[in-house]
PDB file of the backbone (N, CA, C, O) and the ligand in Angstrom, with CONECT records:
HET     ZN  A 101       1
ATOM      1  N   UNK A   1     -10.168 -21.521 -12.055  1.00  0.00           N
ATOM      2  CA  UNK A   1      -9.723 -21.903 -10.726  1.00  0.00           C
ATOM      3  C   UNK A   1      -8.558 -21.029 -10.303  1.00  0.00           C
ATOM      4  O   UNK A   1      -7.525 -20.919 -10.963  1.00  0.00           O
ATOM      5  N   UNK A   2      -8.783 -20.464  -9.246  1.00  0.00           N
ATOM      6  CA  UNK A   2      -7.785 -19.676  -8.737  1.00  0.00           C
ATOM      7  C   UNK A   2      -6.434 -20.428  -7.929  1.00  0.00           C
ATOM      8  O   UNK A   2      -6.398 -21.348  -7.111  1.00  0.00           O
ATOM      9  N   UNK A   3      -5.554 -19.743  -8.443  1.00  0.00           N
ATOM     10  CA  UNK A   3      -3.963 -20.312  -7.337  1.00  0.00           C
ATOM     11  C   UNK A   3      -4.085 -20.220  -5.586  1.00  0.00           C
ATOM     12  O   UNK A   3      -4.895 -19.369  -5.217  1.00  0.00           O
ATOM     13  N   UNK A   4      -3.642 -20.705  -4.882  1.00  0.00           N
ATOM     14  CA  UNK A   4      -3.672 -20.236  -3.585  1.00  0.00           C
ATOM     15  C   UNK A   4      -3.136 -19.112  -3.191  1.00  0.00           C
ATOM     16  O   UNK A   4      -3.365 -18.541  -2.124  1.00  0.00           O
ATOM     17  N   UNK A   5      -2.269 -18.705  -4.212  1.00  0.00           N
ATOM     18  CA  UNK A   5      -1.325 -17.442  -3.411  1.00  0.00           C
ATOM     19  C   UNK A   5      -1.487 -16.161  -4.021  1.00  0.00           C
ATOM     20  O   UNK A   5      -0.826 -15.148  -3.793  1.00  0.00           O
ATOM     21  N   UNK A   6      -3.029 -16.403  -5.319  1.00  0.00           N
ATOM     22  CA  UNK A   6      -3.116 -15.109  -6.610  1.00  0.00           C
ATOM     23  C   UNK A   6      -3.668 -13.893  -5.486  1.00  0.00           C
ATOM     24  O   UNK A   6      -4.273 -14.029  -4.423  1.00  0.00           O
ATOM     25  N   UNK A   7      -3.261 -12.850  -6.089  1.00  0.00           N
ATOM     26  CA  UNK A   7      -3.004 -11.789  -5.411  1.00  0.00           C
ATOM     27  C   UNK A   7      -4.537 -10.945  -6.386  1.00  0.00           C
ATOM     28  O   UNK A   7      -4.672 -10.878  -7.608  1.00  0.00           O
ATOM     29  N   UNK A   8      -5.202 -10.572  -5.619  1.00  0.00           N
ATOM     30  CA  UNK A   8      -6.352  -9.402  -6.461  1.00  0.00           C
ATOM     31  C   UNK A   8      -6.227  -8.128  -6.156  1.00  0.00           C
ATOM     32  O   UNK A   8      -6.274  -7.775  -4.977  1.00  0.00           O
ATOM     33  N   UNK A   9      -6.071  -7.352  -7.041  1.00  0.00           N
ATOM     34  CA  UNK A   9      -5.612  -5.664  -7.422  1.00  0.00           C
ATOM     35  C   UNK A   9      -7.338  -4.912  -7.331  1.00  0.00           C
ATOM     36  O   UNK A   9      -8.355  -5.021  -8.015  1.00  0.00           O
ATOM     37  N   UNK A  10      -6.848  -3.928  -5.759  1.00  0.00           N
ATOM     38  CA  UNK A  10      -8.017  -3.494  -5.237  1.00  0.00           C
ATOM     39  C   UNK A  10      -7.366  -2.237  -4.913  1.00  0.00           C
ATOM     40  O   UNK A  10      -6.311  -2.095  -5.532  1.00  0.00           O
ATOM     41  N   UNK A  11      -7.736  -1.061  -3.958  1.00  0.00           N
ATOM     42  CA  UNK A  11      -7.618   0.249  -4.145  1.00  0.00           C
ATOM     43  C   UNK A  11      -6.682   0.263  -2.316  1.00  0.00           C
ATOM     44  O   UNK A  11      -6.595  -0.669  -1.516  1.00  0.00           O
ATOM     45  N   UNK A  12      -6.139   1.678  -2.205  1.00  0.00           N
ATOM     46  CA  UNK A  12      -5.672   1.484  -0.796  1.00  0.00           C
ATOM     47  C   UNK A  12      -6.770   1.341  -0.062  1.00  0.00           C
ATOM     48  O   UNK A  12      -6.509   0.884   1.051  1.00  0.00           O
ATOM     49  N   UNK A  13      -8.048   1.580  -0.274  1.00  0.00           N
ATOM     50  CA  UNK A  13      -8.964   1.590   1.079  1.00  0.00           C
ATOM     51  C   UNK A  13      -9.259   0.325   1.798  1.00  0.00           C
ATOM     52  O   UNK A  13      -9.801   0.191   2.895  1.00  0.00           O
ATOM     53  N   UNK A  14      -8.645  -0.901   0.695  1.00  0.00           N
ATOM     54  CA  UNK A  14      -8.849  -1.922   1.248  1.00  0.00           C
ATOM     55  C   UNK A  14      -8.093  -2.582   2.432  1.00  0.00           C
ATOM     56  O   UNK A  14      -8.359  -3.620   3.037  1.00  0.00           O
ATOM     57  N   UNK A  15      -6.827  -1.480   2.638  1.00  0.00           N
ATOM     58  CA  UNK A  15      -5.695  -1.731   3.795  1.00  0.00           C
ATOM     59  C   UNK A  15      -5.797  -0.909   4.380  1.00  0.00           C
ATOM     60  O   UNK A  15      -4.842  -0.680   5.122  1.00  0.00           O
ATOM     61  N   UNK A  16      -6.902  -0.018   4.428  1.00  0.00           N
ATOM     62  CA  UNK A  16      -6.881   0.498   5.855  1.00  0.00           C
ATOM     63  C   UNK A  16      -6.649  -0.035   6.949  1.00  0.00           C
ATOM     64  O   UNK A  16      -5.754   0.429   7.656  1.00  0.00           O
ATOM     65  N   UNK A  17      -7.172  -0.808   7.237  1.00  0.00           N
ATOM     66  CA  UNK A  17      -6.479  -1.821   8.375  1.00  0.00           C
ATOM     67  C   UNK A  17      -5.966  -2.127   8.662  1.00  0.00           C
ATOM     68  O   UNK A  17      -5.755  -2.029   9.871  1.00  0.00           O
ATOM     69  N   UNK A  18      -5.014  -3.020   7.627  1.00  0.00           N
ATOM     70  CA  UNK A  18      -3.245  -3.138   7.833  1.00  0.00           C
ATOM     71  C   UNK A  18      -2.564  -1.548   8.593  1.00  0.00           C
ATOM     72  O   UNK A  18      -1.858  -1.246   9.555  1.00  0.00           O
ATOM     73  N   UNK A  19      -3.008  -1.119   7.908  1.00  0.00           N
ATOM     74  CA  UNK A  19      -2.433   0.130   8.075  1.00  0.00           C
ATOM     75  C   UNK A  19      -2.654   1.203   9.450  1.00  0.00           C
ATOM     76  O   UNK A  19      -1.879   1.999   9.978  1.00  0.00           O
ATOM     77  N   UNK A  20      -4.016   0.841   9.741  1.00  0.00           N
ATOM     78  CA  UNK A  20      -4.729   1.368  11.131  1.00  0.00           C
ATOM     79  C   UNK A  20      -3.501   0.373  12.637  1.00  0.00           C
ATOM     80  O   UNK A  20      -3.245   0.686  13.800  1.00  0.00           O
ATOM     81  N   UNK A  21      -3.160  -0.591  11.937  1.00  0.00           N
ATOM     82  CA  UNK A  21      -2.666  -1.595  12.978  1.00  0.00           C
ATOM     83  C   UNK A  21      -1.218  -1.249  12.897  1.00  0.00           C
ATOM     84  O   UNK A  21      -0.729  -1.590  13.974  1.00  0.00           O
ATOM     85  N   UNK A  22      -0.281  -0.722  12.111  1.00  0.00           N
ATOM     86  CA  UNK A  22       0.645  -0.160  12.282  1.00  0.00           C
ATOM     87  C   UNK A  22       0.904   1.216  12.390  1.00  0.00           C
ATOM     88  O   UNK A  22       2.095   1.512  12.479  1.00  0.00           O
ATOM     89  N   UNK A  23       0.081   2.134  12.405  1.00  0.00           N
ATOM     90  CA  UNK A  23       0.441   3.686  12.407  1.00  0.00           C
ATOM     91  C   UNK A  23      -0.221   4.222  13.569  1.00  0.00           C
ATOM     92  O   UNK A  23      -0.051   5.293  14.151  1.00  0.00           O
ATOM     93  N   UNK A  24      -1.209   3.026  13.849  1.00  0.00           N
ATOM     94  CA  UNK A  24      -2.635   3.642  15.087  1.00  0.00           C
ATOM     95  C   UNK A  24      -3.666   4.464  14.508  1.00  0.00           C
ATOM     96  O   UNK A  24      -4.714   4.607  15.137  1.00  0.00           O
ATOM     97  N   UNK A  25      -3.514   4.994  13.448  1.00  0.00           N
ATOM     98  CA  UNK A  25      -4.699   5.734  12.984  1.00  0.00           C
ATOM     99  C   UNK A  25      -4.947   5.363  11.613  1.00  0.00           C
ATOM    100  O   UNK A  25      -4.249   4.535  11.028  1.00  0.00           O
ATOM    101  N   UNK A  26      -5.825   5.894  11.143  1.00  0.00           N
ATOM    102  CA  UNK A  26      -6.096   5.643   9.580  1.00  0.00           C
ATOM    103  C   UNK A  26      -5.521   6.578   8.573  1.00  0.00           C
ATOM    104  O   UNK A  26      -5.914   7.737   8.439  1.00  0.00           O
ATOM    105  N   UNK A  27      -4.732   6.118   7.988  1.00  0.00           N
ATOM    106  CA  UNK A  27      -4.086   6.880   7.254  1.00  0.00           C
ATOM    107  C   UNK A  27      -4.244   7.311   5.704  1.00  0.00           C
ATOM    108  O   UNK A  27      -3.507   8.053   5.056  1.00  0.00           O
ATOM    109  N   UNK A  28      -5.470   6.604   5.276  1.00  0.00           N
ATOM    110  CA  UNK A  28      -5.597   6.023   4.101  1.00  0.00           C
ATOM    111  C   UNK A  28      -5.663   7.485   3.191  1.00  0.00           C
ATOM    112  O   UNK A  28      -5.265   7.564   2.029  1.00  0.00           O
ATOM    113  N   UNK A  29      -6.515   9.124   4.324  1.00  0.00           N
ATOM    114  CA  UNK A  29      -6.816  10.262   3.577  1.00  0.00           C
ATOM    115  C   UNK A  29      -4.955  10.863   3.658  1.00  0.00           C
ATOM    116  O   UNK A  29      -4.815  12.072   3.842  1.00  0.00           O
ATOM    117  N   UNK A  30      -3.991  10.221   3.554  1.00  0.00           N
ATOM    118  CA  UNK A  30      -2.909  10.888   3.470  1.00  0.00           C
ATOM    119  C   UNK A  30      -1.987  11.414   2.276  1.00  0.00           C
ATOM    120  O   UNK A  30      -1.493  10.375   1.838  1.00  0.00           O
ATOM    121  N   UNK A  31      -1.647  12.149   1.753  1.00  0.00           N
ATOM    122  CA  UNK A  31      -1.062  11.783   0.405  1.00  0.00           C
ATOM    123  C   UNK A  31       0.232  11.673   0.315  1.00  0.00           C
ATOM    124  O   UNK A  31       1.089  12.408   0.807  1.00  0.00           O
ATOM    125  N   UNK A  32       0.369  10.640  -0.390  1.00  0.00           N
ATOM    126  CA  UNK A  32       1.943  10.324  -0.803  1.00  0.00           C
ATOM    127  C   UNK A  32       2.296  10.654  -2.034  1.00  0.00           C
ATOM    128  O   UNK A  32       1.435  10.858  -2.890  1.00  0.00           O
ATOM    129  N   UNK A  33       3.663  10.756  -2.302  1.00  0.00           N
ATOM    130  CA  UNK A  33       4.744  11.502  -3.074  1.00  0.00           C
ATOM    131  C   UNK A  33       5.635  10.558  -3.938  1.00  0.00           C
ATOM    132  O   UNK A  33       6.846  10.761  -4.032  1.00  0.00           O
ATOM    133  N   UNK A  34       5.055   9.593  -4.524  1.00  0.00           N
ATOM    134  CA  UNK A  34       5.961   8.726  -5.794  1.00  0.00           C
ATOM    135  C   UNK A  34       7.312   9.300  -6.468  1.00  0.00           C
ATOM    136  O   UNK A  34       7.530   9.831  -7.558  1.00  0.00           O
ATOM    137  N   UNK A  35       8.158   8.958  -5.318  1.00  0.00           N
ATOM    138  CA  UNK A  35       9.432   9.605  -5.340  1.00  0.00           C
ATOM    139  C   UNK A  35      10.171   9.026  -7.326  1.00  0.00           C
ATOM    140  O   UNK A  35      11.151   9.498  -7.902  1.00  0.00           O
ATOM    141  N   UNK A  36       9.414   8.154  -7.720  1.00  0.00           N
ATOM    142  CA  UNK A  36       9.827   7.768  -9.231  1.00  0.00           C
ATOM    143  C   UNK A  36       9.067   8.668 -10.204  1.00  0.00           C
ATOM    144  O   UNK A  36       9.931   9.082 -10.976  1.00  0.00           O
ATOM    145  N   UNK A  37       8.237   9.026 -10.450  1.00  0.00           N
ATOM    146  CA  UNK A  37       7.249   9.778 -11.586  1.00  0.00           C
ATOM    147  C   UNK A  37       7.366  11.340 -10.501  1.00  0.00           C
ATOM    148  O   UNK A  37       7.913  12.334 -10.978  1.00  0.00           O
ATOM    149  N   UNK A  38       6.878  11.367  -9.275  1.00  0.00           N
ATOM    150  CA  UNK A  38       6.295  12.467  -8.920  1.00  0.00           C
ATOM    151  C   UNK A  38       4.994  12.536  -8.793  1.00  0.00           C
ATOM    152  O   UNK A  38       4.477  13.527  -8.277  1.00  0.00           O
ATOM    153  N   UNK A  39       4.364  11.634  -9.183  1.00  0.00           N
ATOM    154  CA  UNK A  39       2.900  11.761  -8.960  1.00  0.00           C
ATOM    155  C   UNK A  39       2.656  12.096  -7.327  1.00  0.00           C
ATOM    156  O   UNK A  39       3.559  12.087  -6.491  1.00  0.00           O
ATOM    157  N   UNK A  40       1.436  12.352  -7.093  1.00  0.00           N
ATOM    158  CA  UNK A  40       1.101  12.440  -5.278  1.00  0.00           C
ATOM    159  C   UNK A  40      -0.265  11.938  -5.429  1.00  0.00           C
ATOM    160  O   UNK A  40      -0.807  11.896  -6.533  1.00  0.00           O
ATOM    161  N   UNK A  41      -0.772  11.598  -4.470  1.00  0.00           N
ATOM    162  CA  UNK A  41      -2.014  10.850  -4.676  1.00  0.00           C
ATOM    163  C   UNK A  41      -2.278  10.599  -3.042  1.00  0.00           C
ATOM    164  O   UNK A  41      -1.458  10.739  -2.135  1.00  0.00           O
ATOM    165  N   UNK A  42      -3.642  10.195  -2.952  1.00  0.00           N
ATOM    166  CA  UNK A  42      -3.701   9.768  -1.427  1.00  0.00           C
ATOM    167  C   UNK A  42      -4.055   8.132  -1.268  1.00  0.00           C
ATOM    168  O   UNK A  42      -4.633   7.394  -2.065  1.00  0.00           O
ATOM    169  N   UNK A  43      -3.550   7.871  -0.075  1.00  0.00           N
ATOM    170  CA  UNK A  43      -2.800   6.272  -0.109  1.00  0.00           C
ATOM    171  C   UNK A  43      -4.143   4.690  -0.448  1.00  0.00           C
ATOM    172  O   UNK A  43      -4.127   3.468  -0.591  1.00  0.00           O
ATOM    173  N   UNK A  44      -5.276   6.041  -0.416  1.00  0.00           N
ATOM    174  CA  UNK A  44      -6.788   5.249  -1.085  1.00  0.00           C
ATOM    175  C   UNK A  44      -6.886   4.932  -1.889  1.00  0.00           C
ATOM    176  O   UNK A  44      -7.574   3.930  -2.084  1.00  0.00           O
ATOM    177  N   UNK A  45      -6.211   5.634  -2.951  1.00  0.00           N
ATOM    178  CA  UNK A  45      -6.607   5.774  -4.275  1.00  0.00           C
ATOM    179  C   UNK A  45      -5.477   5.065  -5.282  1.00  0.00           C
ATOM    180  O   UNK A  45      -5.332   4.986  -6.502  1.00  0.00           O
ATOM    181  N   UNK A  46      -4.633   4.514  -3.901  1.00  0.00           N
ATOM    182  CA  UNK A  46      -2.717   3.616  -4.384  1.00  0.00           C
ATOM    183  C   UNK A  46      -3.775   2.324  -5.333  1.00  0.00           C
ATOM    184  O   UNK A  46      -4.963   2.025  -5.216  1.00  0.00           O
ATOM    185  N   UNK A  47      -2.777   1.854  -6.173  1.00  0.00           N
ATOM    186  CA  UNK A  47      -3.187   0.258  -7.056  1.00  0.00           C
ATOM    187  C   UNK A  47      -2.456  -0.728  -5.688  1.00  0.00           C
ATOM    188  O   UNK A  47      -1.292  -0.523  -5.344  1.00  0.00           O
ATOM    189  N   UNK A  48      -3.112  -1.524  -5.178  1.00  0.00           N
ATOM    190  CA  UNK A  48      -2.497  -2.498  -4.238  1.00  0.00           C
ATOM    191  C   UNK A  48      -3.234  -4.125  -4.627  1.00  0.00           C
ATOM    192  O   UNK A  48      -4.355  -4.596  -4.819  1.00  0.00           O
ATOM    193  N   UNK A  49      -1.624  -4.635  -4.589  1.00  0.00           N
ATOM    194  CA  UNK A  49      -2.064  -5.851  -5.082  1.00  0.00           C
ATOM    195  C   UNK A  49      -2.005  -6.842  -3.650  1.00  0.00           C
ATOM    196  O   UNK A  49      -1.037  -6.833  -2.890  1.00  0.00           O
ATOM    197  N   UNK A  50      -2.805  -7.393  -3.518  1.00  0.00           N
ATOM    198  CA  UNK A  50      -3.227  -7.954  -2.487  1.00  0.00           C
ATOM    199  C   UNK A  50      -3.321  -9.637  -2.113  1.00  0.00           C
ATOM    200  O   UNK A  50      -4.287 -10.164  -2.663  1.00  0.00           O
ATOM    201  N   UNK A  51      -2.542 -10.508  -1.331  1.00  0.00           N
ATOM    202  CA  UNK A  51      -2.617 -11.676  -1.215  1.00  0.00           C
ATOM    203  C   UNK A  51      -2.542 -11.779   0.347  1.00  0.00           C
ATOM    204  O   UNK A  51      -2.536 -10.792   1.082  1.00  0.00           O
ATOM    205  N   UNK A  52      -2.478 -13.214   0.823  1.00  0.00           N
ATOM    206  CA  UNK A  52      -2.713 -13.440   1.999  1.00  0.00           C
ATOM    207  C   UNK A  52      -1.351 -13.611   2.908  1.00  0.00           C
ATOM    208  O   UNK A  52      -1.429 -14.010   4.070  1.00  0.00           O
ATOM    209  N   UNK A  53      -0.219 -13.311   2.350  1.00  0.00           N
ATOM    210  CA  UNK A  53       1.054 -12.822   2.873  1.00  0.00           C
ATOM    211  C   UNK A  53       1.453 -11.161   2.630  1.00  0.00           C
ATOM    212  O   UNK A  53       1.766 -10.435   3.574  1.00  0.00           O
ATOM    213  N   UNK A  54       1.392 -10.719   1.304  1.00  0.00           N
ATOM    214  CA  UNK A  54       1.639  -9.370   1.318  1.00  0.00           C
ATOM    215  C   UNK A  54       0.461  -8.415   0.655  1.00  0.00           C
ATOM    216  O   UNK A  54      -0.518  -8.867   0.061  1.00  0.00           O
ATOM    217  N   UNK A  55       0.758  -6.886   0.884  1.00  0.00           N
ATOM    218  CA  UNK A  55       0.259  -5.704   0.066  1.00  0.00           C
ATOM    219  C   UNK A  55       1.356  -4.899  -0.731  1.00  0.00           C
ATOM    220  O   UNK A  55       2.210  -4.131  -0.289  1.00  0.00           O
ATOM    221  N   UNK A  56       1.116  -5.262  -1.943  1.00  0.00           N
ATOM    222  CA  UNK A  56       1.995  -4.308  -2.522  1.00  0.00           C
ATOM    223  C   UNK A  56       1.406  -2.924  -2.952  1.00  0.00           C
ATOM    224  O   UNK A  56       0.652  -2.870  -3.924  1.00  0.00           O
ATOM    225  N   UNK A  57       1.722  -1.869  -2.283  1.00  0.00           N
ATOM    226  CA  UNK A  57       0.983  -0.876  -2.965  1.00  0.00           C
ATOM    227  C   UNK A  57       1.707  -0.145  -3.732  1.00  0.00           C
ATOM    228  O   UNK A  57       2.826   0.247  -3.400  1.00  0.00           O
ATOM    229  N   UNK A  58       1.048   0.172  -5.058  1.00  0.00           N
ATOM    230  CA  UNK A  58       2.046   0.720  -6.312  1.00  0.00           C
ATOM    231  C   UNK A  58       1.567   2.315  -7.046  1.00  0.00           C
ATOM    232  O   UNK A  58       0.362   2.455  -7.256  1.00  0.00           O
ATOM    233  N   UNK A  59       2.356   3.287  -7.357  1.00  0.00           N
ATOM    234  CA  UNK A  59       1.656   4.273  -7.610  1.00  0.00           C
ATOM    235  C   UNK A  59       1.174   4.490  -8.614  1.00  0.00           C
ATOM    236  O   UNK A  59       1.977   4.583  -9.543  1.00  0.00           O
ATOM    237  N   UNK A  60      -0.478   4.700  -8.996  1.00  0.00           N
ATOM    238  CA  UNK A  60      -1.370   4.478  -9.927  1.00  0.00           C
ATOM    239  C   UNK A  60      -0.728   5.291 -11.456  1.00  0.00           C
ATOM    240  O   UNK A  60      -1.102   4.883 -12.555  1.00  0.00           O
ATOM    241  N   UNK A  61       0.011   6.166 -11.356  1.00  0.00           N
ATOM    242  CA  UNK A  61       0.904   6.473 -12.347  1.00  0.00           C
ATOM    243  C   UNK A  61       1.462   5.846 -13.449  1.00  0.00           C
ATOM    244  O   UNK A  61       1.228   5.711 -14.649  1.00  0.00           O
ATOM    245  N   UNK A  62       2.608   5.377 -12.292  1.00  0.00           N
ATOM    246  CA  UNK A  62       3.723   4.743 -13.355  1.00  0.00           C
ATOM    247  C   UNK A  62       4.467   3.408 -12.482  1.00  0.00           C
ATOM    248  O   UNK A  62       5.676   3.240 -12.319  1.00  0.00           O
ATOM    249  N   UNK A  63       3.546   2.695 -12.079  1.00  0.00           N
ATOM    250  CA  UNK A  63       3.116   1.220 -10.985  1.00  0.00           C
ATOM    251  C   UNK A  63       4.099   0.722 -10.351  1.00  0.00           C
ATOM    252  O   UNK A  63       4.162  -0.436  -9.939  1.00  0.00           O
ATOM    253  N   UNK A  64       5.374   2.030 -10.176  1.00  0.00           N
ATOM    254  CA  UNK A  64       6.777   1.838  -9.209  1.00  0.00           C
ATOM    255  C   UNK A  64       5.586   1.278  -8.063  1.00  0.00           C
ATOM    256  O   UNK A  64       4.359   1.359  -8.123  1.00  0.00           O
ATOM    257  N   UNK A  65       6.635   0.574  -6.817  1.00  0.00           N
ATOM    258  CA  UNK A  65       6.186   0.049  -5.354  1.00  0.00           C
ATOM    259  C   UNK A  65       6.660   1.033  -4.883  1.00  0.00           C
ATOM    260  O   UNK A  65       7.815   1.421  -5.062  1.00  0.00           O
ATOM    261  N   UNK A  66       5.145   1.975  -3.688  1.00  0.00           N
ATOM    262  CA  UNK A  66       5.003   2.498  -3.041  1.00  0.00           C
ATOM    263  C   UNK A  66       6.200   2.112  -1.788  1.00  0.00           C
ATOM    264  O   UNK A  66       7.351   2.490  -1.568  1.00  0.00           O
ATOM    265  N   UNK A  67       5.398   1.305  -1.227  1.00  0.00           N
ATOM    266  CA  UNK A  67       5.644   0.214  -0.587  1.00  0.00           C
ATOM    267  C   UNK A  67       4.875  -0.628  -0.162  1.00  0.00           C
ATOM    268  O   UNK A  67       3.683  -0.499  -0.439  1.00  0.00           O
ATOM    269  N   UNK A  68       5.435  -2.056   0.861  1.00  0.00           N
ATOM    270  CA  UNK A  68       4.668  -3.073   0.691  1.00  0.00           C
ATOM    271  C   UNK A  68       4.677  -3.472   2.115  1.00  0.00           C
ATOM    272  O   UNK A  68       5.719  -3.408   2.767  1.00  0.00           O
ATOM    273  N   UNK A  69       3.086  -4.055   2.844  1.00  0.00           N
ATOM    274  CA  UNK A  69       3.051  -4.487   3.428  1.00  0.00           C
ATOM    275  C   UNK A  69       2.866  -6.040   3.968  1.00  0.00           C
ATOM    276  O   UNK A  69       1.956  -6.787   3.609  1.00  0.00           O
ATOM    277  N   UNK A  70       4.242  -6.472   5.196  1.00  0.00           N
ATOM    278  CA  UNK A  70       3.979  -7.717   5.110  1.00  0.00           C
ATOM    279  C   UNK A  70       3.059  -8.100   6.710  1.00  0.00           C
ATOM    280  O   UNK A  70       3.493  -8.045   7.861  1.00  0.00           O
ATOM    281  N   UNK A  71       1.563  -8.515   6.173  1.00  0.00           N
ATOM    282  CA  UNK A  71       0.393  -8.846   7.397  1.00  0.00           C
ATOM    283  C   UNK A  71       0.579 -10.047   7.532  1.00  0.00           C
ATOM    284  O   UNK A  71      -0.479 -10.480   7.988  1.00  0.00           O
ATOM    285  N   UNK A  72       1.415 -11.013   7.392  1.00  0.00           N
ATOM    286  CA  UNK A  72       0.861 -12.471   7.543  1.00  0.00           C
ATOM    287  C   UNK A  72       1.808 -12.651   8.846  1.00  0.00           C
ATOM    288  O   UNK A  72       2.081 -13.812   9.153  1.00  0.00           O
ATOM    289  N   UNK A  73       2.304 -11.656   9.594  1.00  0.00           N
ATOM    290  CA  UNK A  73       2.567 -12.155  10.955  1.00  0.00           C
ATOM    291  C   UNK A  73       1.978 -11.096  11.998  1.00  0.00           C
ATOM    292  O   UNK A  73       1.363 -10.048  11.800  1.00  0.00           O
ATOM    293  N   UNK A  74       2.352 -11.690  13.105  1.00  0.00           N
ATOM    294  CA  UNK A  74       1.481 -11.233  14.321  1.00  0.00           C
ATOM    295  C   UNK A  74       1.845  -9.265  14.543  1.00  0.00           C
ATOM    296  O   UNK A  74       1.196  -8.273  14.875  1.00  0.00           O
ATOM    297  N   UNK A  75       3.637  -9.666  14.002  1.00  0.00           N
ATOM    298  CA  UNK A  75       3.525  -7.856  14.102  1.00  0.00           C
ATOM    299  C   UNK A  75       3.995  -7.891  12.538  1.00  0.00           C
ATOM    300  O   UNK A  75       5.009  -8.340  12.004  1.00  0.00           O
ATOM    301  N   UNK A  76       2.467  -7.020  11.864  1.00  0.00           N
ATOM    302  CA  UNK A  76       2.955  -6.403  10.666  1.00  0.00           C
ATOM    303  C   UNK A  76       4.273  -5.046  10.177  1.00  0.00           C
ATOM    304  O   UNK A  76       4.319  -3.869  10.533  1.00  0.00           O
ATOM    305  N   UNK A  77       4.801  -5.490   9.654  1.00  0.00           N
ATOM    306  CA  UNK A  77       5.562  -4.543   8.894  1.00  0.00           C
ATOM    307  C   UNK A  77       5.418  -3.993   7.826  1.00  0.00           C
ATOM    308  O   UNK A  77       5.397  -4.796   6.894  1.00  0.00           O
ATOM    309  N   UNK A  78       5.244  -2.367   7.385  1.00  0.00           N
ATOM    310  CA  UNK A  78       5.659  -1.380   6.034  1.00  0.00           C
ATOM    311  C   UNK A  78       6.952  -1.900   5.462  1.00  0.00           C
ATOM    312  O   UNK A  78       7.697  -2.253   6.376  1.00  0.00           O
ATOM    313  N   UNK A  79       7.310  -2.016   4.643  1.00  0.00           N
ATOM    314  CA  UNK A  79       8.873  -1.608   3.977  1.00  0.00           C
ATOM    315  C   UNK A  79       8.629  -0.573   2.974  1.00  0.00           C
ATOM    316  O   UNK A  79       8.157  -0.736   1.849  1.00  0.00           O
ATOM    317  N   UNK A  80       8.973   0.400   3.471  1.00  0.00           N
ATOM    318  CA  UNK A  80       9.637   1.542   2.242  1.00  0.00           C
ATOM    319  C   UNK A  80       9.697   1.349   1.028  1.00  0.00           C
ATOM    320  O   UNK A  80      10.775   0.760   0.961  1.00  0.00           O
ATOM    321  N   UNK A  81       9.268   1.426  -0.145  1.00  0.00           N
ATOM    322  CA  UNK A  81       9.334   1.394  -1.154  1.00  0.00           C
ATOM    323  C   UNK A  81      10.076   2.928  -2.199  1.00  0.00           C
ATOM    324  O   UNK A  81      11.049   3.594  -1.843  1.00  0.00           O
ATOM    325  N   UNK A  82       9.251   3.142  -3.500  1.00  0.00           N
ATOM    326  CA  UNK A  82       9.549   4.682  -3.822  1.00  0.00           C
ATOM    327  C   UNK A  82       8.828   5.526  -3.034  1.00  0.00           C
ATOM    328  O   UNK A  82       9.152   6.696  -3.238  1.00  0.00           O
ATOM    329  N   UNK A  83       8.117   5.414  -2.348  1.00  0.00           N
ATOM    330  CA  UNK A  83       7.466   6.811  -1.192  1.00  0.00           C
ATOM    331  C   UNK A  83       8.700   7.551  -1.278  1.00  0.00           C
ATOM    332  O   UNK A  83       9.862   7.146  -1.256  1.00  0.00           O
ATOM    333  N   UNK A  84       8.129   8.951  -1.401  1.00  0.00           N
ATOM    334  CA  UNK A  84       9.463  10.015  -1.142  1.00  0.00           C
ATOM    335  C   UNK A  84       8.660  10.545  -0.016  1.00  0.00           C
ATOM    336  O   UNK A  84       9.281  10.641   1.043  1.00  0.00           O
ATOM    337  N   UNK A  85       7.662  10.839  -0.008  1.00  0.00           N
ATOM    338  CA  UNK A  85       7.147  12.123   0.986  1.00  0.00           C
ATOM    339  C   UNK A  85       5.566  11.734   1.598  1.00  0.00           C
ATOM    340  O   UNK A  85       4.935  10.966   0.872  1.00  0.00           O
ATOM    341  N   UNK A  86       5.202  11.975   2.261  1.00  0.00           N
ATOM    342  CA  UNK A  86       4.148  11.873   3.003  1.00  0.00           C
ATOM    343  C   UNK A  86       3.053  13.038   3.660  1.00  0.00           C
ATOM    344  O   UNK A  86       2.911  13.218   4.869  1.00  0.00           O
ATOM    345  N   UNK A  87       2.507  13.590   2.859  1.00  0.00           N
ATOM    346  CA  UNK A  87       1.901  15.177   3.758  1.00  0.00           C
ATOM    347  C   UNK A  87       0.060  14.469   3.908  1.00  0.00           C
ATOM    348  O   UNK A  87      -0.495  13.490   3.408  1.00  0.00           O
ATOM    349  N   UNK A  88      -0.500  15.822   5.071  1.00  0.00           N
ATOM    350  CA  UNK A  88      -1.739  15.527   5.542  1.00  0.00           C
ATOM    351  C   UNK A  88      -2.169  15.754   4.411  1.00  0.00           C
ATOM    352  O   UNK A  88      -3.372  15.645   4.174  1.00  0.00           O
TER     353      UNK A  88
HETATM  354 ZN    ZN A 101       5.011   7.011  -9.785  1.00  0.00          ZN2+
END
């Protein structure tokens, strides 16, 4: 039996959306820069743990927070996490 608030660990493609709704576009082919390890990766391929208040997305590396999105209100917010950098 699951908790109400358990969170299931799925890939960034699953927030495209979140994400389409705050940036206006899809961002998911972008790669980011895990300002903790250095890894870069593109934001599809992030570990995001997922519940019905937040997204934590973490870098598949070394599972620092990217950053995290909070969808459970009408205007979603990013918060900054270790992201250092962001390129196409
Ligand atoms: Zn990292």
């Amino acid at each position: 039996m699951r908790a109400v608030n358990a969170s299931t660990v799925v890939d960034g493609n699953a927030i495209a959306g979140m994400l389409l709704d705050i940036f206006g576009a899809d961002v998911t082919a972008l790669f980011g820069t895990c300002a903790g390890c250095g890894s870069e990766a593109c934001f599809a391929e992030a570990v995001v743990e997922l519940d019905r208040q937040i997204a934590i997305v973490r870098c598949r590396s070394c599972t620092r927070t990217l950053f995290t999105v909070l969808h459970a209100q009408a205007d979603p917010r990013l918060v900054i996490g270790a992201l250092g950098a962001i390129r196409a």
